[in-house]
C-alpha positions in Angstrom: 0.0 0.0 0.0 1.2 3.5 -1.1 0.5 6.2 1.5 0.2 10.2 1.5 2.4 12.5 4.6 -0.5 11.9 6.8 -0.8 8.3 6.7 -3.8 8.1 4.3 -3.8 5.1 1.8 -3.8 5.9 -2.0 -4.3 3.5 -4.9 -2.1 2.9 -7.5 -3.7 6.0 -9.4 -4.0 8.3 -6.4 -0.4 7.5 -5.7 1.0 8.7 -9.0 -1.3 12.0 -9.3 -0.4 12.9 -5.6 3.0 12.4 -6.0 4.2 13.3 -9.3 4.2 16.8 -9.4 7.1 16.8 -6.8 9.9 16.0 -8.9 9.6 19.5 -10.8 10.9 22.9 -9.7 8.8 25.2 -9.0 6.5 22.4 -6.9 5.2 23.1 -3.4 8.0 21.6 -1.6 7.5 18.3 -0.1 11.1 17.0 -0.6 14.3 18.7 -0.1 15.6 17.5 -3.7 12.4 18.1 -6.5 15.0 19.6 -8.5 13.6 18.7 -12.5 13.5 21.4 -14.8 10.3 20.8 -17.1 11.6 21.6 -20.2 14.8 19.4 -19.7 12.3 16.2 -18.3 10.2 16.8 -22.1 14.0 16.3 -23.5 13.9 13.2 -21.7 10.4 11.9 -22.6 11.2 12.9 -26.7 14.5 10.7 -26.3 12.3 7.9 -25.4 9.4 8.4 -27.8 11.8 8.6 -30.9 14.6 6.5 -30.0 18.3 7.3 -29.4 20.3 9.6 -31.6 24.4 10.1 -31.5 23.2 13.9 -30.5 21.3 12.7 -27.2 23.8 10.7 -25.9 26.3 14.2 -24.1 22.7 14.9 -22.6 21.4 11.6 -21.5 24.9 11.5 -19.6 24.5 14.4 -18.1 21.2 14.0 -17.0 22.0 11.1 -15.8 25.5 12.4 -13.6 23.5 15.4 -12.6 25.4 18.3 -14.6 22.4 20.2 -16.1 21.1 23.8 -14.3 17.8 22.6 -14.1 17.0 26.0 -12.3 18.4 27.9 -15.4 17.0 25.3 -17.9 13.8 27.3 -18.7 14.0 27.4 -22.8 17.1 25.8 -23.3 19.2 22.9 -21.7 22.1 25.0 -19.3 24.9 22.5 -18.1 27.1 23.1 -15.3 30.5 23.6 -16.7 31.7 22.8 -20.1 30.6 19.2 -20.8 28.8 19.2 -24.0 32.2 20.5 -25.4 34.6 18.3 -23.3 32.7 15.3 -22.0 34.6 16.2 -18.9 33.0 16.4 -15.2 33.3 16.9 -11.3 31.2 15.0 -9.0 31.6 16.9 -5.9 32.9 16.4 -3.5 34.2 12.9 -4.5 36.3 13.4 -7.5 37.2 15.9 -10.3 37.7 15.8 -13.7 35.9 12.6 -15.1 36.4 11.5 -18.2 33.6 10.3 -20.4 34.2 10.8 -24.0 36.2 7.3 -24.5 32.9 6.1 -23.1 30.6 8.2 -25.0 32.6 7.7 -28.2 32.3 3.7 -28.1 29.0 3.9 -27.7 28.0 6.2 -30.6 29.9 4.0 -32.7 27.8 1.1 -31.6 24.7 3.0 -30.9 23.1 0.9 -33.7 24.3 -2.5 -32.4 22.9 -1.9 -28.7 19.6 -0.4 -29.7 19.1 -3.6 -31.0 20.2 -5.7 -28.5 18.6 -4.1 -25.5 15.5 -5.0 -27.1 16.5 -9.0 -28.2 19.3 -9.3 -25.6 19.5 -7.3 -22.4 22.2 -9.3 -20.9 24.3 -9.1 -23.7 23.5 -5.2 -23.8 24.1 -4.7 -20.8 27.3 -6.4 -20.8 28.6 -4.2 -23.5 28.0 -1.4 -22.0 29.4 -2.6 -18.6 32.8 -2.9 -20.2 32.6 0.4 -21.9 31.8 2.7 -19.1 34.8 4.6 -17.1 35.6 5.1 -13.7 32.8 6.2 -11.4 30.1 5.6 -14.2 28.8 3.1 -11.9 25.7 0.3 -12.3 23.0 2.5 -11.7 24.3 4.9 -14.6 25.0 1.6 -16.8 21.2 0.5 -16.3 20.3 4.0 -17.2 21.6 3.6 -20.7 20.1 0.3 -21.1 16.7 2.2 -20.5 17.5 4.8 -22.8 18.5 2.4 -25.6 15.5 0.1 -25.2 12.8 3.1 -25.4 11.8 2.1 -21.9 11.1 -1.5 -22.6 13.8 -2.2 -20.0 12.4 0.3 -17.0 15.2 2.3 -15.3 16.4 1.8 -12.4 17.1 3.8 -9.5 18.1 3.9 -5.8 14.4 5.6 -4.1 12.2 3.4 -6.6 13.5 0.3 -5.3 13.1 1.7 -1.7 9.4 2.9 -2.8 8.5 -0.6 -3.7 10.2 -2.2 -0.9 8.0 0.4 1.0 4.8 -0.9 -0.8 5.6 -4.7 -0.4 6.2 -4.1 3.2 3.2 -2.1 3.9 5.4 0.7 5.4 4.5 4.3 5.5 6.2 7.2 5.0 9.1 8.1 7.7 9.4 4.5 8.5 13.3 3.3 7.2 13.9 1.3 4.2 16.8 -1.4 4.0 18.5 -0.6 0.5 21.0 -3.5 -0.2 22.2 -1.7 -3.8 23.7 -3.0 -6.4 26.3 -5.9 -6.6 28.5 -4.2 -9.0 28.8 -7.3 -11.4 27.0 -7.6 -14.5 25.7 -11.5 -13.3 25.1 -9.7 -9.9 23.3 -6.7 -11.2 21.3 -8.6 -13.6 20.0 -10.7 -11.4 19.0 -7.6 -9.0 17.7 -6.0 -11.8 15.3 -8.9 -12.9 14.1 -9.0 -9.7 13.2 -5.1 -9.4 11.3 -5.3 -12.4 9.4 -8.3 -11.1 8.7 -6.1 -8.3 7.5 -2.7 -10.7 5.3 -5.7 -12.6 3.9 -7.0 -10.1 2.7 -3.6 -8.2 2.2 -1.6 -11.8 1.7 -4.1 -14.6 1.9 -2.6 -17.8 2.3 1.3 -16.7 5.4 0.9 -16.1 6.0 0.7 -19.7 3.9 3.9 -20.5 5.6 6.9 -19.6 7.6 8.2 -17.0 4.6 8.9 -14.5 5.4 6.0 -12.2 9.2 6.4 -12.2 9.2 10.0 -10.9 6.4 9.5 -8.5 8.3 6.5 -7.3 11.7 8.5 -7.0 9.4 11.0 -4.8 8.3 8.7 -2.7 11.5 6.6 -2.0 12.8 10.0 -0.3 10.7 10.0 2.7 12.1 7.1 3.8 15.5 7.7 5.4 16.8 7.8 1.7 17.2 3.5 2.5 19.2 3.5 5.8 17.8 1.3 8.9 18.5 1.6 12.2 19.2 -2.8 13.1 17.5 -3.7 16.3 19.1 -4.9 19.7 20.8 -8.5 19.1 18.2 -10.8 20.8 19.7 -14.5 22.2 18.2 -17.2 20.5 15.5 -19.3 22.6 16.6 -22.4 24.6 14.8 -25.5 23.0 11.8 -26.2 25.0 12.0 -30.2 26.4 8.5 -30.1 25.3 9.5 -29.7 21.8 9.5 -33.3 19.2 13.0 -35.0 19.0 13.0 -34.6 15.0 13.5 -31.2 14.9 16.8 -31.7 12.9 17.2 -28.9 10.1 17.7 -30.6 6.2 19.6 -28.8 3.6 18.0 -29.4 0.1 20.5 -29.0 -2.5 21.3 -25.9 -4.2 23.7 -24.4 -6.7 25.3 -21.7 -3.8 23.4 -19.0 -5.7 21.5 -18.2 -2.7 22.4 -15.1 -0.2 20.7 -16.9 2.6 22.3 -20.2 2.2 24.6 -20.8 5.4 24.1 -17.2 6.8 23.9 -17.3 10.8 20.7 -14.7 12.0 21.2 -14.3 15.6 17.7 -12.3 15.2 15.5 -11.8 12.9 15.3 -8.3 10.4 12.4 -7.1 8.7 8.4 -7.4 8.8 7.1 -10.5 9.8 3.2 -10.8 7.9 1.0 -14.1 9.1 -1.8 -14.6 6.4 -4.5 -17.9 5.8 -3.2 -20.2 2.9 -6.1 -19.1 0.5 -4.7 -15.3 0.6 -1.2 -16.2 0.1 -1.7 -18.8 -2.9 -4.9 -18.2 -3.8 -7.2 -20.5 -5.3 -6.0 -23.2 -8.1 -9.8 -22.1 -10.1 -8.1 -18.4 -9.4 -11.5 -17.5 -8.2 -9.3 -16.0 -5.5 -5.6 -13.9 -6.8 -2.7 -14.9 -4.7 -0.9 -12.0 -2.9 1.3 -10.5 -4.2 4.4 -12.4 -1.8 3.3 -15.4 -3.1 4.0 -14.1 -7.0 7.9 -13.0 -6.0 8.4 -16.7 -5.9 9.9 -18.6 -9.0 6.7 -21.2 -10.8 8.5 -24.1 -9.3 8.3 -22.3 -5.5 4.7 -21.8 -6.3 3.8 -25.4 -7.8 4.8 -27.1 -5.2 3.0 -24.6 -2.7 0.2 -25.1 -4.3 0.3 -28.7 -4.1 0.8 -29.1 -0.1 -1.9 -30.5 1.5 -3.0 -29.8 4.8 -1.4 -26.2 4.6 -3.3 -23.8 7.2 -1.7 -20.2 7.0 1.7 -19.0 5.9 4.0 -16.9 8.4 6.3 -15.3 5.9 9.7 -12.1 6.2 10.5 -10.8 2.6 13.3 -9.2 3.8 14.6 -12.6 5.1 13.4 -14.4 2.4 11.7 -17.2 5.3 7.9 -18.8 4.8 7.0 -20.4 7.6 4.2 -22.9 6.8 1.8 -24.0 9.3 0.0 -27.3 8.7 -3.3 -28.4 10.1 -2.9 -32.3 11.2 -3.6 -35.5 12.9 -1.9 -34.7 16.7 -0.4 -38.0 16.6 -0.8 -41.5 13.7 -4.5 -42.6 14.2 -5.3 -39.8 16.3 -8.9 -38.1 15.3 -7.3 -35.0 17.2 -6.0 -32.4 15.1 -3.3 -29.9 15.8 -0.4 -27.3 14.1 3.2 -28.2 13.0 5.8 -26.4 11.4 7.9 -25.6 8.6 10.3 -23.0 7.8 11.7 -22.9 4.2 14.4 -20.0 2.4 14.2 -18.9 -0.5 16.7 -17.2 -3.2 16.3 -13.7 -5.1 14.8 -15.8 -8.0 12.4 -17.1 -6.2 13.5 -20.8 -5.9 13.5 -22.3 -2.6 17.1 -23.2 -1.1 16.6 -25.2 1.8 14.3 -26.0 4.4 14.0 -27.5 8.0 12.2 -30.3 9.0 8.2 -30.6 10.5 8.4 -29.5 14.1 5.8 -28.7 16.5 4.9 -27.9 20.5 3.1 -30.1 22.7 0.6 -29.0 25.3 0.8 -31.9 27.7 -1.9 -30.7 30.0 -4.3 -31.6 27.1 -2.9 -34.6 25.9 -0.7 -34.4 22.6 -2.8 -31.6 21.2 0.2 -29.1 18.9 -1.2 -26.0 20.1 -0.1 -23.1 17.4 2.4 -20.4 18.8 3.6 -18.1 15.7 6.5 -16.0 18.1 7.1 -19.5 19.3 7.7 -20.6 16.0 9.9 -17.9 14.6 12.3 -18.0 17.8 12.1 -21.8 17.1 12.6 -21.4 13.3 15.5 -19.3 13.8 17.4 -22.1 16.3 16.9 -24.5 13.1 18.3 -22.2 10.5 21.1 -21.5 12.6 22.0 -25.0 12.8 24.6 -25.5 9.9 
């Protein structure tokens, strides 16, 4: 859910109308940095509309770096300093006197190539271009070519987008902080980042992402009221003592994986990010689809989803996107024969493509003063679900 300053939810359409119009000058000020000139920002939206010529490329660049006077960009693009005539730049107050033009030159000489790959290959294209660039034209800049070449078929990416939807998927309103993890700064790395930020813009936009620049800047908006992506980590808790009440087969099982996975083997001592406990039906939906899944359920690769669609006896689903953890709570037989139902547990991690990685075994709490009844105990089960992971 998208909110307003106050704490009022907007839709998806509400959202972009309210939040839009902040990213030009001369806005009521809502954010210290709606700094877009609208006559450079029409530039932009031609560039896209008609394709890339060898003449755009100084000013998508410098758009891009930040070197245009927006404020002074009323009929006419104004850049700070002589760039258009030397390709040459200072990012204050990091370093001076960046060199693009053997970047820019390479790629108006293959401008032609990687118009056509962006559209037929992106990880080709964007390999190309990761090998052109020069120092401090980092991955973010990289990814903003890519958009540029494809006409926006590959959406852009950028820093307070990603924290806006991580803001959306975690139901958090503005002032709350934002984890932003950035970046690998490898083209396998960023790819695979990347294809998993536009399964996130697809999933919350659909197709509008792909129509205009509307969602982008009310997005880039947005992602600035939210600590621009630090967080504040909580107090290390100790992990729980294992209740002699607990069931001896609690033993964790790896399922094998290709090491692809940022969770595999990593030791929590206490759990980050939002935990969300929802019935089975609203995570996965209905197999007729008379009922959507949520959207948590749809960040999961088709194999993750098969096979959660095909467990029986599954009750609710306890599940941390930040962790990457379900927690799935079954509804069965307290004991073989027994016409006495109760709840067991199982927590399985996931990868950024959605596959799952590994996974514990069933475990479960016994109420003795009731008999072998498995009475359900969500905090129990995270503290418990943590012990297991942790057990290497």
């Amino acid at each position: 859910m998208f909110y307003n300053e106050s704490g009022k939810p907007l839709s998806l359409q509400e959202f972009v109308a309210y939040y839009e119009p902040y990213y030009y000058i001369g806005s009521t000020v809502r954010i210290p940095k709606n700094k877009t000139s609208r006559f450079v920002e029409e530039k932009i939206d031609e560039i896209l509309r008609r394709g890339v010529t060898p003449e755009d490329i100084p000013l998508i660049v410098a758009w891009k770096v930040g070197i245009i006077n927006h404020n002074a960009s009323i009929n006419s693009v104004v850049y700070t300093g002589d760039f258009p005539n030397t390709f040459i730049y200072d990012d204050l107050p990091y370093r001076k006197n960046i060199n693009l033009r053997p970047m820019i030159d390479m790629l108006t000489l293959r401008l032609d190539e990687l118009k056509e790959l962006s559209r037929t290959d992106m990880h080709k294209a964007y390999r190309i271009l990761y090998d052109m660039r020069v120092p401090y034209f980092g991955s973010v800049k990289v990814l903003t070519l890519l958009y540029f070449l494809s006409q926006g078929r590959c959406p852009i990416y950028d820093k307070f987008a990603e924290i806006s939807l991580d803001a959306f998927l975690s139901d958090a309103a503005p002032g709350n902080s934002i984890k932003y993890m950035g970046l690998p700064g490898s083209v396998e790395g960023d790819m695979a980042h990347y294809n998993e930020y536009k399964k996130k813009l697809e999933l919350v936009f659909g197709n509008a992402i792909y129509e205009g620049r509307s969602v982008d800047r009310a997005l880039w908006v947005y992602g600035h009221y939210f600590s621009e992506g630090k967080k504040v980590k909580p107090t290390p808790k100790k992990p729980q003592m294992k209740s002699t009440e607990e069931r001896t087969n609690t033993v964790l099982v790896e399922t094998s994986h290709t090491g692809s996975s940022t969770n595999a083997g990593y030791n929590r001592t206490y759990w980050e990010g939002t935990w969300k406990q929802m019935g089975a039906e609203k995570f996965r939906g209905t197999i007729n689809g008379s009922k959507p899944a949520c959207h948590e359920f749809r960040l999961l690769s088709a194999d993750a989803q098969n096979e959660i669609l095909n467990t029986k006896n599954l009750f609710e689903v306890i599940l941390n996107t930040e962790e990457r953890v379900l927690i799935l709570t079954y509804w069965r037989p307290a004991y073989p024969g027994s016409s006495v139902e109760g709840y067991e547990y199982q927590a399985v991690e996931y990868d950024k493509s959605g596959d799952f990685t590994r996974r514990t075994t069933i475990f479960s709490i016994d109420n003795k003063s009731i008999g072998k009844v498995r009475i359900k105990n969500t905090d129990w089960a995270k503290k418990r679900a943590l012990e297991l992971l942790n057990e290497n």
